[in-house]
PDB file with SEQRES, HELIX, SHEET and CRYST1 records, atoms N, CA, C and O in Angstrom:
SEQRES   1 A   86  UNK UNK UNK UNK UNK UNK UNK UNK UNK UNK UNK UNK UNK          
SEQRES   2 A   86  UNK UNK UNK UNK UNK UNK UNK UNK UNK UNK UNK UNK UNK          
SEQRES   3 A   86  UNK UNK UNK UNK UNK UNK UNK UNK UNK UNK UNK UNK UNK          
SEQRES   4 A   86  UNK UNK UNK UNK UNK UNK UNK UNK UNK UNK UNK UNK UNK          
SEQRES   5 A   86  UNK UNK UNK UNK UNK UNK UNK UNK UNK UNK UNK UNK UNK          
SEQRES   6 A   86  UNK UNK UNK UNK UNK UNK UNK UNK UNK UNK UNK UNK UNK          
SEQRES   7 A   86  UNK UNK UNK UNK UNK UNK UNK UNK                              
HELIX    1 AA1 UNK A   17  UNK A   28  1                                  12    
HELIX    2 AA2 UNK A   47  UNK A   63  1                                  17    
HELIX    3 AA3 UNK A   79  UNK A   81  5                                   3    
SHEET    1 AA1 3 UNK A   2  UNK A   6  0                                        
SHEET    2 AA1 3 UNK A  40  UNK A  46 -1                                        
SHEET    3 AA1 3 UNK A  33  UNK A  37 -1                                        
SHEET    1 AA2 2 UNK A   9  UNK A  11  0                                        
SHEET    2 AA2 2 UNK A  68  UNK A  70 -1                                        
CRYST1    1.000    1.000    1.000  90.00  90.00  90.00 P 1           1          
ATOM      1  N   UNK A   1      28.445  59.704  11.474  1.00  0.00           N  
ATOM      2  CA  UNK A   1      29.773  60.259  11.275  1.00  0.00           C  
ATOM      3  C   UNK A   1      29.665  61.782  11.296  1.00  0.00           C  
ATOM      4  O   UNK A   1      28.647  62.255  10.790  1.00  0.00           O  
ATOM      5  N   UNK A   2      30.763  62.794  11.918  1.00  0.00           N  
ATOM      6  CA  UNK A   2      30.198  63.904  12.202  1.00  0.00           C  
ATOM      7  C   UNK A   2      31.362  64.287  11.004  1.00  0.00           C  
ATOM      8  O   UNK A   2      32.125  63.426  10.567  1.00  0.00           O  
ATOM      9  N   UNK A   3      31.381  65.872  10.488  1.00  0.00           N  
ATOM     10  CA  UNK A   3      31.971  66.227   9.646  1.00  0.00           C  
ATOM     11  C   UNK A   3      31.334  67.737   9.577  1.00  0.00           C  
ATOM     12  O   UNK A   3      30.182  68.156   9.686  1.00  0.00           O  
ATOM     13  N   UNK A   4      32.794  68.459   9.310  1.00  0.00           N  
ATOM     14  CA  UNK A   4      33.143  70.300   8.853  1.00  0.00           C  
ATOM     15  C   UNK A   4      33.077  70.481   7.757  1.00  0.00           C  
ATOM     16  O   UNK A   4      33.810  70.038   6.872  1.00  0.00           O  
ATOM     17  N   UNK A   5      31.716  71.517   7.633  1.00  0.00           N  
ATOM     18  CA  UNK A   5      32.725  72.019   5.703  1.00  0.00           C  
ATOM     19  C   UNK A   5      32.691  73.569   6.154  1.00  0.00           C  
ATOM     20  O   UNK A   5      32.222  74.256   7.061  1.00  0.00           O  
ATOM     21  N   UNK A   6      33.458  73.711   4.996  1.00  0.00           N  
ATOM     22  CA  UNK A   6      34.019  75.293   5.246  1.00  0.00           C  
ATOM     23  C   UNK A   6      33.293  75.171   3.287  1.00  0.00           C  
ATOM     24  O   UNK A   6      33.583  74.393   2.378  1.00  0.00           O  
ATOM     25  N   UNK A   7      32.242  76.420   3.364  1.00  0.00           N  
ATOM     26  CA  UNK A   7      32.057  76.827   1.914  1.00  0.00           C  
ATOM     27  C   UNK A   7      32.228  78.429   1.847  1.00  0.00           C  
ATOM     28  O   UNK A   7      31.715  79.323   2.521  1.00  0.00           O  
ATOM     29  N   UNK A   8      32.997  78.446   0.949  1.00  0.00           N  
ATOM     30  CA  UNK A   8      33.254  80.211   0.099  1.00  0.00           C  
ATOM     31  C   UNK A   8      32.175  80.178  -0.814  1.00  0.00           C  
ATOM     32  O   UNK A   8      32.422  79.450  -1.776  1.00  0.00           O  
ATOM     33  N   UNK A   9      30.701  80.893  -0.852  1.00  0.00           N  
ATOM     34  CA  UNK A   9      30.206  81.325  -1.994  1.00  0.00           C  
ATOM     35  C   UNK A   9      29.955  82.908  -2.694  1.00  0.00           C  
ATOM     36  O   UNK A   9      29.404  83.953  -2.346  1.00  0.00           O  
ATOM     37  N   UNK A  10      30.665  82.432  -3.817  1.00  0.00           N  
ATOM     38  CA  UNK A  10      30.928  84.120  -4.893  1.00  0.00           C  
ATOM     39  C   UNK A  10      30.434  83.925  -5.807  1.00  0.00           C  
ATOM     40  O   UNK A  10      30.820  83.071  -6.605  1.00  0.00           O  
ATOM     41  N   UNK A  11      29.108  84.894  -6.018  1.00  0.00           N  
ATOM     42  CA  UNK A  11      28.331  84.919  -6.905  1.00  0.00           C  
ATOM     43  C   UNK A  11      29.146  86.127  -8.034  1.00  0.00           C  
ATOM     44  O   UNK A  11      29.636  87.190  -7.653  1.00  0.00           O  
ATOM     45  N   UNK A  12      29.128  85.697  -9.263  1.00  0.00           N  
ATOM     46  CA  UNK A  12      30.161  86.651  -9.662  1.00  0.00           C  
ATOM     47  C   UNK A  12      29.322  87.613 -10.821  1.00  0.00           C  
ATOM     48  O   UNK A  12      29.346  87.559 -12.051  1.00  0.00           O  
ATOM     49  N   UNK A  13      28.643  88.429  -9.974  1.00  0.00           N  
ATOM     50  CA  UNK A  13      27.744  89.301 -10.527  1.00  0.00           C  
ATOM     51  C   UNK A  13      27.691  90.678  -9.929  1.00  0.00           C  
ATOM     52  O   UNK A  13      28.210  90.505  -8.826  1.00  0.00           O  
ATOM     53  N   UNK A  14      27.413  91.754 -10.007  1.00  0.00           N  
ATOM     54  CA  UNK A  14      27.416  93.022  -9.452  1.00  0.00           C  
ATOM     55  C   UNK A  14      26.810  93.324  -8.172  1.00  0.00           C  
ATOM     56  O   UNK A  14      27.101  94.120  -7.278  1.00  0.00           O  
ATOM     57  N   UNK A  15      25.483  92.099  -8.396  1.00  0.00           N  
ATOM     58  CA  UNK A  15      25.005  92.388  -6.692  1.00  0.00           C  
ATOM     59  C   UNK A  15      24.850  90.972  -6.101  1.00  0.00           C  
ATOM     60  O   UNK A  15      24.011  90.095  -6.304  1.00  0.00           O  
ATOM     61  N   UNK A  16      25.945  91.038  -5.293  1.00  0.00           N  
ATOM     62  CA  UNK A  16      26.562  89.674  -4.917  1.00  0.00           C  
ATOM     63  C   UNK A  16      26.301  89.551  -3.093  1.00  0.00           C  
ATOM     64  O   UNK A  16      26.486  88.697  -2.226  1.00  0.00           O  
ATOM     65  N   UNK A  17      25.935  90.513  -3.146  1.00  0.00           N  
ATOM     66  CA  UNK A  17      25.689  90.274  -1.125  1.00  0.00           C  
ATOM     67  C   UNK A  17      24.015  89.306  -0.764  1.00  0.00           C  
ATOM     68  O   UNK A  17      23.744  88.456   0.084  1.00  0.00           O  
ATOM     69  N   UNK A  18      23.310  89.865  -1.712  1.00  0.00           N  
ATOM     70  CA  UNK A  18      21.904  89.424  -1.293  1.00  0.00           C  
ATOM     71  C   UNK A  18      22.398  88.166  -1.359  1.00  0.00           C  
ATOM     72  O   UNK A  18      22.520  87.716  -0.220  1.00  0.00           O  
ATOM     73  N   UNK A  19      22.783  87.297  -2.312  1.00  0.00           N  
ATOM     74  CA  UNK A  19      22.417  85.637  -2.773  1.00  0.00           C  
ATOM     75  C   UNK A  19      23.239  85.060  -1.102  1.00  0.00           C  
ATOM     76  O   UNK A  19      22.836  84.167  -0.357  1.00  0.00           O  
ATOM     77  N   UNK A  20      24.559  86.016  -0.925  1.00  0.00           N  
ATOM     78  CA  UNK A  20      25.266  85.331   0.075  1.00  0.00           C  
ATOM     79  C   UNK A  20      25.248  85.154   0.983  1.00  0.00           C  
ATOM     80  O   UNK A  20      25.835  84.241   1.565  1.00  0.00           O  
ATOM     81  N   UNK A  21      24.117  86.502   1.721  1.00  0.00           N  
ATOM     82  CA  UNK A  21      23.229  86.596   2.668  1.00  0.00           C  
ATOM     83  C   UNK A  21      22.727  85.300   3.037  1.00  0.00           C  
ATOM     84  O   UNK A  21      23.189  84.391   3.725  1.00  0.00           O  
ATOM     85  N   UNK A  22      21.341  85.505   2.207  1.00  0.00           N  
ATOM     86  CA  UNK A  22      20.435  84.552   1.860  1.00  0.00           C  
ATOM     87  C   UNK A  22      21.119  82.966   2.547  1.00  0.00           C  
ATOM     88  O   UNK A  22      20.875  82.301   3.554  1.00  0.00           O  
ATOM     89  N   UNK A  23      22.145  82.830   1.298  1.00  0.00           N  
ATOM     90  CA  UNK A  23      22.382  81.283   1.714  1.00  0.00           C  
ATOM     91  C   UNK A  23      22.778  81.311   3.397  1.00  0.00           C  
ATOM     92  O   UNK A  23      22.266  80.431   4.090  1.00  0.00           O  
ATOM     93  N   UNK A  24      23.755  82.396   4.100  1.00  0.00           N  
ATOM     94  CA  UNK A  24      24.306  82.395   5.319  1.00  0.00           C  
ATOM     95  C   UNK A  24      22.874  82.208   6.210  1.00  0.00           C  
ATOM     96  O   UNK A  24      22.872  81.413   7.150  1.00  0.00           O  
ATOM     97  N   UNK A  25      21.672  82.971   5.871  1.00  0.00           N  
ATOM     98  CA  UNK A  25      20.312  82.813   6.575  1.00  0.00           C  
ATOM     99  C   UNK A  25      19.724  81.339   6.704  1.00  0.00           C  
ATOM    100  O   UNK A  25      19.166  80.900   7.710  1.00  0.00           O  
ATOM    101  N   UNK A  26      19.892  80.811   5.794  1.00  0.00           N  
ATOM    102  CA  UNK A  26      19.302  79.764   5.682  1.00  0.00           C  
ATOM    103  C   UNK A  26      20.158  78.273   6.173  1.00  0.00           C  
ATOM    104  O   UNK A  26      19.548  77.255   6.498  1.00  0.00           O  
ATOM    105  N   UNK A  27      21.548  78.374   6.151  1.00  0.00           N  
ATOM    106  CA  UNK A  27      21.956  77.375   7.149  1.00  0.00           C  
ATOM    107  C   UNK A  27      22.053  77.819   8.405  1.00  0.00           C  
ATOM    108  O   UNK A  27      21.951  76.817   9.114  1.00  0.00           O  
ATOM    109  N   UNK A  28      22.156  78.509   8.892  1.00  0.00           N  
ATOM    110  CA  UNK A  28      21.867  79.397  10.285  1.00  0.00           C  
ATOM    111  C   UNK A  28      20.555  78.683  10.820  1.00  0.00           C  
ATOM    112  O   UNK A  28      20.524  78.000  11.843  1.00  0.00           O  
ATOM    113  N   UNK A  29      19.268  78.983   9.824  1.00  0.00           N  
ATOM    114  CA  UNK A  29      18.172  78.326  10.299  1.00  0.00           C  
ATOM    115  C   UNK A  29      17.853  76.585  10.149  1.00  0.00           C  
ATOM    116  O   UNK A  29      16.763  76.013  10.165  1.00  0.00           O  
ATOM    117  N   UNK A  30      18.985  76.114  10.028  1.00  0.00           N  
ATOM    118  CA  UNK A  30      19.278  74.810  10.149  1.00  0.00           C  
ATOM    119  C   UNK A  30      19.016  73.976  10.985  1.00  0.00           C  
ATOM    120  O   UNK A  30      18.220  73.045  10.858  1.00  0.00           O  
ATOM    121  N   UNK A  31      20.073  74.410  12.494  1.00  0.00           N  
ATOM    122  CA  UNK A  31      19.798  73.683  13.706  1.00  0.00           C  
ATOM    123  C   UNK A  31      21.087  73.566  13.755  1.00  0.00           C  
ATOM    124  O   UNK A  31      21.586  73.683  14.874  1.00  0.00           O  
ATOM    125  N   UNK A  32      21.955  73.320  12.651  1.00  0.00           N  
ATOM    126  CA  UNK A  32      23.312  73.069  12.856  1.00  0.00           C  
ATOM    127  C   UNK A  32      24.042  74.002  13.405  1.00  0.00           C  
ATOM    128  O   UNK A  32      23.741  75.192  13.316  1.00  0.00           O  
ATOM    129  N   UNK A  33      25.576  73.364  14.331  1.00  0.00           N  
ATOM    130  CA  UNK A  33      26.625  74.992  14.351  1.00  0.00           C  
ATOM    131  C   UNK A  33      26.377  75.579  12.906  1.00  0.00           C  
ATOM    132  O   UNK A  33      25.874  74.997  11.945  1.00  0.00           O  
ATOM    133  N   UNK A  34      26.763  76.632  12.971  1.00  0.00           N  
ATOM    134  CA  UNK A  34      27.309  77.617  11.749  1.00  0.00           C  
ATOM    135  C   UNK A  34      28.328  78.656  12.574  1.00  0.00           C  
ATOM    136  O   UNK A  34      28.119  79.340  13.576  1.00  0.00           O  
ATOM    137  N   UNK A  35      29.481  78.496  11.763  1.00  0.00           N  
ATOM    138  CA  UNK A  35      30.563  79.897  12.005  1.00  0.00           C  
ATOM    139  C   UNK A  35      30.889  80.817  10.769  1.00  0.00           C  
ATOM    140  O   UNK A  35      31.087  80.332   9.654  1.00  0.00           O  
ATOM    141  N   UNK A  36      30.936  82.173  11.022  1.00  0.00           N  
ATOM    142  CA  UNK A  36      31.365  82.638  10.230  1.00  0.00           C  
ATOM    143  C   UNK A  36      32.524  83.299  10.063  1.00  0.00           C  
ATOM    144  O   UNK A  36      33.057  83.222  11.170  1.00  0.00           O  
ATOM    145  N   UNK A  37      33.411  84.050   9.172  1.00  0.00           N  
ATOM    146  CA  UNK A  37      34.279  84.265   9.096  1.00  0.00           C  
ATOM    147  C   UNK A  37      34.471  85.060   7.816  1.00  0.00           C  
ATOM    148  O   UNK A  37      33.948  84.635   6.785  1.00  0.00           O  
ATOM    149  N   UNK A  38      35.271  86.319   7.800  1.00  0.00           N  
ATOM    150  CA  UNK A  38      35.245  87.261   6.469  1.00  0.00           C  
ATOM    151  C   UNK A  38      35.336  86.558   5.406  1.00  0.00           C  
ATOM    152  O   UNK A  38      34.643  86.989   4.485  1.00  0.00           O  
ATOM    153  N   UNK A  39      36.085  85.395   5.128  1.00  0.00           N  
ATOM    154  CA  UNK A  39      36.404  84.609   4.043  1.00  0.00           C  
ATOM    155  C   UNK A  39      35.454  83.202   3.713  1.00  0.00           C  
ATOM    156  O   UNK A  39      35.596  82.488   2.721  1.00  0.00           O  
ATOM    157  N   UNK A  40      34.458  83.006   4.809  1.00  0.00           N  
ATOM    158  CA  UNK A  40      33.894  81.295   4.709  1.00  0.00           C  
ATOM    159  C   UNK A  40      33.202  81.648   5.318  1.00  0.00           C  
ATOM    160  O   UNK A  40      33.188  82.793   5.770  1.00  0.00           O  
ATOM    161  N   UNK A  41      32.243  80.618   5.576  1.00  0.00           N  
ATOM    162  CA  UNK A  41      31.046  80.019   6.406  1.00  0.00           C  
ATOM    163  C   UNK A  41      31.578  78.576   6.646  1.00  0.00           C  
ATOM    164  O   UNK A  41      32.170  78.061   5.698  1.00  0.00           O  
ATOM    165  N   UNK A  42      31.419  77.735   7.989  1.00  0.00           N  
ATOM    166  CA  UNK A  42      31.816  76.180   8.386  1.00  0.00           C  
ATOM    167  C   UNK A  42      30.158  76.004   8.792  1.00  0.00           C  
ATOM    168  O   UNK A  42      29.485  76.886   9.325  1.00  0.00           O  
ATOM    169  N   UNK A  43      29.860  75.166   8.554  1.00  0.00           N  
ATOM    170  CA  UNK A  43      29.004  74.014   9.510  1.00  0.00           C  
ATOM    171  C   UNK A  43      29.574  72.758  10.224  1.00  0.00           C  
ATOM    172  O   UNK A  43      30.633  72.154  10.052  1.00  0.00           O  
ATOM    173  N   UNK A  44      28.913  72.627  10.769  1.00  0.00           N  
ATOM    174  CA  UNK A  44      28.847  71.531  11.212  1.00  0.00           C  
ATOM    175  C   UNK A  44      27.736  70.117  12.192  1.00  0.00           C  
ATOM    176  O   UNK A  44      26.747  70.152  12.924  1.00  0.00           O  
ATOM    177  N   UNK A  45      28.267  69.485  11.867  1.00  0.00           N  
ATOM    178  CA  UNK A  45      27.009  68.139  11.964  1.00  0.00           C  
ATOM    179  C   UNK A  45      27.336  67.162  11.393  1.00  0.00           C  
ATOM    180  O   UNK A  45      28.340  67.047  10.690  1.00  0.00           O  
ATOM    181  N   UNK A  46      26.224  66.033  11.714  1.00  0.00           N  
ATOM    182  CA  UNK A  46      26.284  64.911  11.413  1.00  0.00           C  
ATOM    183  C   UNK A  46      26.289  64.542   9.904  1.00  0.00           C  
ATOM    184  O   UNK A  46      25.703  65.389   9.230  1.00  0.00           O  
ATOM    185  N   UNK A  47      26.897  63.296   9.059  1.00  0.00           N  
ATOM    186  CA  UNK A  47      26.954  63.613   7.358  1.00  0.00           C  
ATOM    187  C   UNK A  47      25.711  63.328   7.100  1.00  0.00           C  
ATOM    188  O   UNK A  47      25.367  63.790   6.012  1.00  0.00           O  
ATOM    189  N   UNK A  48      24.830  62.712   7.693  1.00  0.00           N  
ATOM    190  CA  UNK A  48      23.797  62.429   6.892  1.00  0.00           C  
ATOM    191  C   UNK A  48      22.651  63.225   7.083  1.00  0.00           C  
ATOM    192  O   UNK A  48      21.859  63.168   6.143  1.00  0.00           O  
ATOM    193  N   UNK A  49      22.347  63.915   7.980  1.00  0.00           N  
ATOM    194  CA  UNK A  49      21.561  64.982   8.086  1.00  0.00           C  
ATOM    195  C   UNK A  49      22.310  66.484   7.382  1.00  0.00           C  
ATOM    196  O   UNK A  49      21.622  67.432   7.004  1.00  0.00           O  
ATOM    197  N   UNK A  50      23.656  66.459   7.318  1.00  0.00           N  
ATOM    198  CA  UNK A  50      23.952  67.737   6.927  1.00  0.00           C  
ATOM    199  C   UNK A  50      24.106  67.784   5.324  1.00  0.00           C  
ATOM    200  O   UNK A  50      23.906  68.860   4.760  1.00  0.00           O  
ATOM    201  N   UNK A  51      24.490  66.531   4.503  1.00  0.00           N  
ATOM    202  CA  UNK A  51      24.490  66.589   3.358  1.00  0.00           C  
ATOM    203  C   UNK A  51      23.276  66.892   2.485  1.00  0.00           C  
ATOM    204  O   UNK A  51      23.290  67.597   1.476  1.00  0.00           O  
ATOM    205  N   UNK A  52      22.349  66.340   2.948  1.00  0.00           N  
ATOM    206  CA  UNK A  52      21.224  66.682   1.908  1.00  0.00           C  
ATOM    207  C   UNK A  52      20.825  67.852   2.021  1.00  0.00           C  
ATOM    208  O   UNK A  52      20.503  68.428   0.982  1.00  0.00           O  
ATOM    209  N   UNK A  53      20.704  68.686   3.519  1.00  0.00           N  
ATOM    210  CA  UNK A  53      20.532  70.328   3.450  1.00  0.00           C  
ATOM    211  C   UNK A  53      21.569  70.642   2.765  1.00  0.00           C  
ATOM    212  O   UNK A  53      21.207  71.382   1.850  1.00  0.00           O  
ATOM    213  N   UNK A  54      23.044  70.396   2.731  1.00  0.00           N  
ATOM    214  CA  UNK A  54      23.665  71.742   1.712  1.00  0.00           C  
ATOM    215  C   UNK A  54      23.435  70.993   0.149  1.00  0.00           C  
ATOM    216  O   UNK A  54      23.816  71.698  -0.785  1.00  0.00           O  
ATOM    217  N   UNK A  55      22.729  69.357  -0.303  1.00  0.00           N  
ATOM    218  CA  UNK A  55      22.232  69.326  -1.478  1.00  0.00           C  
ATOM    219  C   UNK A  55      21.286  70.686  -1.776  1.00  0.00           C  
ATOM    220  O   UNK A  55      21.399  71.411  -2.764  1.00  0.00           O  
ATOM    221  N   UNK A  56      20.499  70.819  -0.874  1.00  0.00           N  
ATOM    222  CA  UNK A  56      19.247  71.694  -0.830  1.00  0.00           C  
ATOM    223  C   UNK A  56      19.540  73.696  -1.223  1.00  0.00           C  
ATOM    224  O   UNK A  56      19.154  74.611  -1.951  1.00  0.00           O  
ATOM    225  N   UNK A  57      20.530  73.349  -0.055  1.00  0.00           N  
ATOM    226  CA  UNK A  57      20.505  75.002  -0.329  1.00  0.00           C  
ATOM    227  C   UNK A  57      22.139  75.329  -1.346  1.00  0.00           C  
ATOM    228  O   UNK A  57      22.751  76.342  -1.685  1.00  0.00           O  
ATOM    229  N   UNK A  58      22.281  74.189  -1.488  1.00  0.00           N  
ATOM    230  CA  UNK A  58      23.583  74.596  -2.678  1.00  0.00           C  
ATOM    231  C   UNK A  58      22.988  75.094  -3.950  1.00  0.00           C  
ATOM    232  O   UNK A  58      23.365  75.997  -4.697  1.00  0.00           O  
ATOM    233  N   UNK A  59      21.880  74.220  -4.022  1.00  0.00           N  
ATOM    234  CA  UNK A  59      21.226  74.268  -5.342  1.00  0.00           C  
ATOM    235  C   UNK A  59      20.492  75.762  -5.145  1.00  0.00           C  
ATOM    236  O   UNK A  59      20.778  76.721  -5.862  1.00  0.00           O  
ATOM    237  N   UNK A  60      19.598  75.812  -4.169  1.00  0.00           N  
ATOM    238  CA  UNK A  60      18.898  77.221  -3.917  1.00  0.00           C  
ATOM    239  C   UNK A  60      20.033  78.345  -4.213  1.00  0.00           C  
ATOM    240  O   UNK A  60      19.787  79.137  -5.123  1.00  0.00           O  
ATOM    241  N   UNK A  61      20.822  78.425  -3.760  1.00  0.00           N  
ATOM    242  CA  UNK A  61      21.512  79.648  -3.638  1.00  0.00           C  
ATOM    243  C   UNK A  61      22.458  79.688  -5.453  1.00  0.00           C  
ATOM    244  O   UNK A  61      22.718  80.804  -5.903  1.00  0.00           O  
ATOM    245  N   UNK A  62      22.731  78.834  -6.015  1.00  0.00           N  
ATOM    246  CA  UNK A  62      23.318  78.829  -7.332  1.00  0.00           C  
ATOM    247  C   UNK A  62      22.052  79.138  -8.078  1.00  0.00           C  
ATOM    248  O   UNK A  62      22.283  80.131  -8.768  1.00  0.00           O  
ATOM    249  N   UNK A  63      21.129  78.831  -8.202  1.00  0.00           N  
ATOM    250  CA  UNK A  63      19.673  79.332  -8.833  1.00  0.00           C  
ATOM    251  C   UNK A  63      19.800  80.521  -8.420  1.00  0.00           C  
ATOM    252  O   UNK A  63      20.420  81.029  -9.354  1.00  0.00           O  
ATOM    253  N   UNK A  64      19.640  81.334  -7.653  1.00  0.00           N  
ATOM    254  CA  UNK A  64      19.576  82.737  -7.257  1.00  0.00           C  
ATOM    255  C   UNK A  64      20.539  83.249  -7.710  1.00  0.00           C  
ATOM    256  O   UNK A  64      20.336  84.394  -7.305  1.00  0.00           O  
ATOM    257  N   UNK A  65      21.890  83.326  -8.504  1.00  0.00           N  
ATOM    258  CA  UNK A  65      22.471  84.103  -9.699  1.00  0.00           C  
ATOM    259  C   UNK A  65      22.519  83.655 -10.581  1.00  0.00           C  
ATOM    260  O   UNK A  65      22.068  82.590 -11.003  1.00  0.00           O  
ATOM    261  N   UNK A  66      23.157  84.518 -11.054  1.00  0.00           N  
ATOM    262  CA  UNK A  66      23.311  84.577 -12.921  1.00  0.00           C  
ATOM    263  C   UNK A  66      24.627  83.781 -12.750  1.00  0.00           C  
ATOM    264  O   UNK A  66      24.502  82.676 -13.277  1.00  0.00           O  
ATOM    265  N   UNK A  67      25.443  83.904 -12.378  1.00  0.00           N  
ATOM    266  CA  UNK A  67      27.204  83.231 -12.546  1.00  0.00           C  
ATOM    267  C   UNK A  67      27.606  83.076 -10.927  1.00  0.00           C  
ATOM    268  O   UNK A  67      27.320  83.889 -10.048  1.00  0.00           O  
ATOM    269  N   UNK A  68      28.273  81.945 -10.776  1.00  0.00           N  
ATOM    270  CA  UNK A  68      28.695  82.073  -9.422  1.00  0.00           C  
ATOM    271  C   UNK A  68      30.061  80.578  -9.101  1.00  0.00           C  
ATOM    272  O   UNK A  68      30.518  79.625  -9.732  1.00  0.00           O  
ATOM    273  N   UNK A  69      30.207  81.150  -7.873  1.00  0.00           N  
ATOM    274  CA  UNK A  69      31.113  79.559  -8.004  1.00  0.00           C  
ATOM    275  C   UNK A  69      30.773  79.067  -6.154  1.00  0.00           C  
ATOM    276  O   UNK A  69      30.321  79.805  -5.278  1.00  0.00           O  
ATOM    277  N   UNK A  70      31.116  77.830  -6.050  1.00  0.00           N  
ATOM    278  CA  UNK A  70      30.832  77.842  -4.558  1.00  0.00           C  
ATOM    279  C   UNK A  70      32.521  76.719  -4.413  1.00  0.00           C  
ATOM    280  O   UNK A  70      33.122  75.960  -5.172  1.00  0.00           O  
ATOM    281  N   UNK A  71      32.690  77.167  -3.134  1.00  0.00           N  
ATOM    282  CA  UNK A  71      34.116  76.058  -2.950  1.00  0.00           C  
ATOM    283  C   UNK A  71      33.366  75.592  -1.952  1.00  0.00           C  
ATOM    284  O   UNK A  71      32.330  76.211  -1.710  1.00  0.00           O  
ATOM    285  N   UNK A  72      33.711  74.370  -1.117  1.00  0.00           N  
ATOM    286  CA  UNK A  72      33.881  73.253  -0.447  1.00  0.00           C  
ATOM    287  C   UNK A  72      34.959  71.947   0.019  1.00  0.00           C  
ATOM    288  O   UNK A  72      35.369  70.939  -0.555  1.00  0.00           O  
ATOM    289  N   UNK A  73      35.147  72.503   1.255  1.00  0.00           N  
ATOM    290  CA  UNK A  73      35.708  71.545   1.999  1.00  0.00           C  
ATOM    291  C   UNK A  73      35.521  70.768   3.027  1.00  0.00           C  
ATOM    292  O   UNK A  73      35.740  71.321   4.104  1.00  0.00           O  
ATOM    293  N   UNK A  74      35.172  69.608   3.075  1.00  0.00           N  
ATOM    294  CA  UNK A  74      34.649  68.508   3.855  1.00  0.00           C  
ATOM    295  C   UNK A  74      35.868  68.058   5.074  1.00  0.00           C  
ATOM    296  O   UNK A  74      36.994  68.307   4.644  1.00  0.00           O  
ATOM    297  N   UNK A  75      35.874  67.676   5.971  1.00  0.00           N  
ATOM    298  CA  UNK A  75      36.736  67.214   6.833  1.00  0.00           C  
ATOM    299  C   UNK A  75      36.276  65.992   7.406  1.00  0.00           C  
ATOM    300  O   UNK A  75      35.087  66.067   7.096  1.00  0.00           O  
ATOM    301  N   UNK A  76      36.425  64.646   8.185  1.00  0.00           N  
ATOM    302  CA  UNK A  76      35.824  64.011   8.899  1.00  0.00           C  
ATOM    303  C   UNK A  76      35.706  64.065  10.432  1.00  0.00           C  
ATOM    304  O   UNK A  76      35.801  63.110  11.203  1.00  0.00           O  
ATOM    305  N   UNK A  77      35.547  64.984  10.645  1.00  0.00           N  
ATOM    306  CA  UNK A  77      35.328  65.301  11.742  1.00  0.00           C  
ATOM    307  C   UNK A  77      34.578  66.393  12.597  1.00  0.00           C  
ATOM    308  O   UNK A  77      34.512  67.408  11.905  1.00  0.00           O  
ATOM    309  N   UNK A  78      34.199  66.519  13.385  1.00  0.00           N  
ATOM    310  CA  UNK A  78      33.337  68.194  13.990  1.00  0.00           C  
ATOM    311  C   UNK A  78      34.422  69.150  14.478  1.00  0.00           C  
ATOM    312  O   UNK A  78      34.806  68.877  15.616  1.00  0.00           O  
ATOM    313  N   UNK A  79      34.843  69.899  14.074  1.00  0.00           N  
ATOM    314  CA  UNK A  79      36.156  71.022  14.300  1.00  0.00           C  
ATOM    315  C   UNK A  79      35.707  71.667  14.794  1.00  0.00           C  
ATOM    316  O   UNK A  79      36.519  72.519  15.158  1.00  0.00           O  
ATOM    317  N   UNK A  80      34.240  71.981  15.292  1.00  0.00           N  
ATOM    318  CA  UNK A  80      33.652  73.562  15.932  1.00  0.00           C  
ATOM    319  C   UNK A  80      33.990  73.665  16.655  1.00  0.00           C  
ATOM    320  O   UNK A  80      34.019  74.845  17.007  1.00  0.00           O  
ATOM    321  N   UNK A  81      34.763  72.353  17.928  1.00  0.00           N  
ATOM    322  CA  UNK A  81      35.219  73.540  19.163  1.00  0.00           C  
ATOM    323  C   UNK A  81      36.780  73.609  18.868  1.00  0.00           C  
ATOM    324  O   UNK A  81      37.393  73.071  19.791  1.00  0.00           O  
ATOM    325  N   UNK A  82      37.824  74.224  17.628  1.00  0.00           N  
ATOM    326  CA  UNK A  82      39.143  74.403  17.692  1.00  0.00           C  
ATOM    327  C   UNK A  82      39.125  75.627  17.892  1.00  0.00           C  
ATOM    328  O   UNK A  82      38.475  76.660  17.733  1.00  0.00           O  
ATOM    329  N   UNK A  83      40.293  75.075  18.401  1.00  0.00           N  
ATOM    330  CA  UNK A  83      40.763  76.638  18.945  1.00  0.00           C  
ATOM    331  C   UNK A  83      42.460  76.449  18.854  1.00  0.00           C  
ATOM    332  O   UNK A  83      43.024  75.363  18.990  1.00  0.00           O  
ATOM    333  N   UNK A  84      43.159  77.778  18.589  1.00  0.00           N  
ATOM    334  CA  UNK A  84      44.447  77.410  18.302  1.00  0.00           C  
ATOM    335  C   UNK A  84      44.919  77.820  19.361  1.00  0.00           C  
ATOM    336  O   UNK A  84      44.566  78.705  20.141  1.00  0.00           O  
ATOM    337  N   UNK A  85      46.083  76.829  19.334  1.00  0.00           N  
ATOM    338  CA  UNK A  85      46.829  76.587  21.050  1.00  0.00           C  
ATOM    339  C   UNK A  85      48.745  77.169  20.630  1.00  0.00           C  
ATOM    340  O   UNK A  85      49.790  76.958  21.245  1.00  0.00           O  
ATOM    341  N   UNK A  86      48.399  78.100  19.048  1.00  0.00           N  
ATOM    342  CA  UNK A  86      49.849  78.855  19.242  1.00  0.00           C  
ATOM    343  C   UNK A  86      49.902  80.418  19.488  1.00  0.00           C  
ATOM    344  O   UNK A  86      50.986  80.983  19.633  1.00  0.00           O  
TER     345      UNK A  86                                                      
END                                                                             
């Protein structure tokens, strides 16, 4: 089953770029799409290969601050090639 998430992560600490970096580096070196965007990061891929990497680096990247929050949104489907048609 293929499937999009779109995650916002805000580490809510003073130096908040490294952790967000970091995590953006490390699904990048995935294999999966990755898009980015001023507000999110999407992947995308298959659920069962893609879930346990963001088990993996959800956890990595919340260990790497002090306070943080991460959002997530799942879709069922692969959205990487939309494109808006208005």
């Amino acid at each position: 089953m293929k499937i999009s998430v779109e995650l916002t992560l805000s580490p809510l600490q003073e130096h908040f770029e490294a952790p967000i970096i970091n995590f953006i580096e490390r699904l990048r070196d995935s294999g999966h799409t990755v898009l980015e965007n001023p507000l999110s990061t999407q992947i995308y891929g298959d659920y069962d290969s893609l879930m346990p990497l963001l088990q993996t680096e959800i956890k990595t990247a919340l260990e790497s601050m002090d306070n943080g929050l991460l959002f997530m949104k799942i879709v069922k489907t692969d959205r990487s090639d939309y494109e808006p048609h208005f």
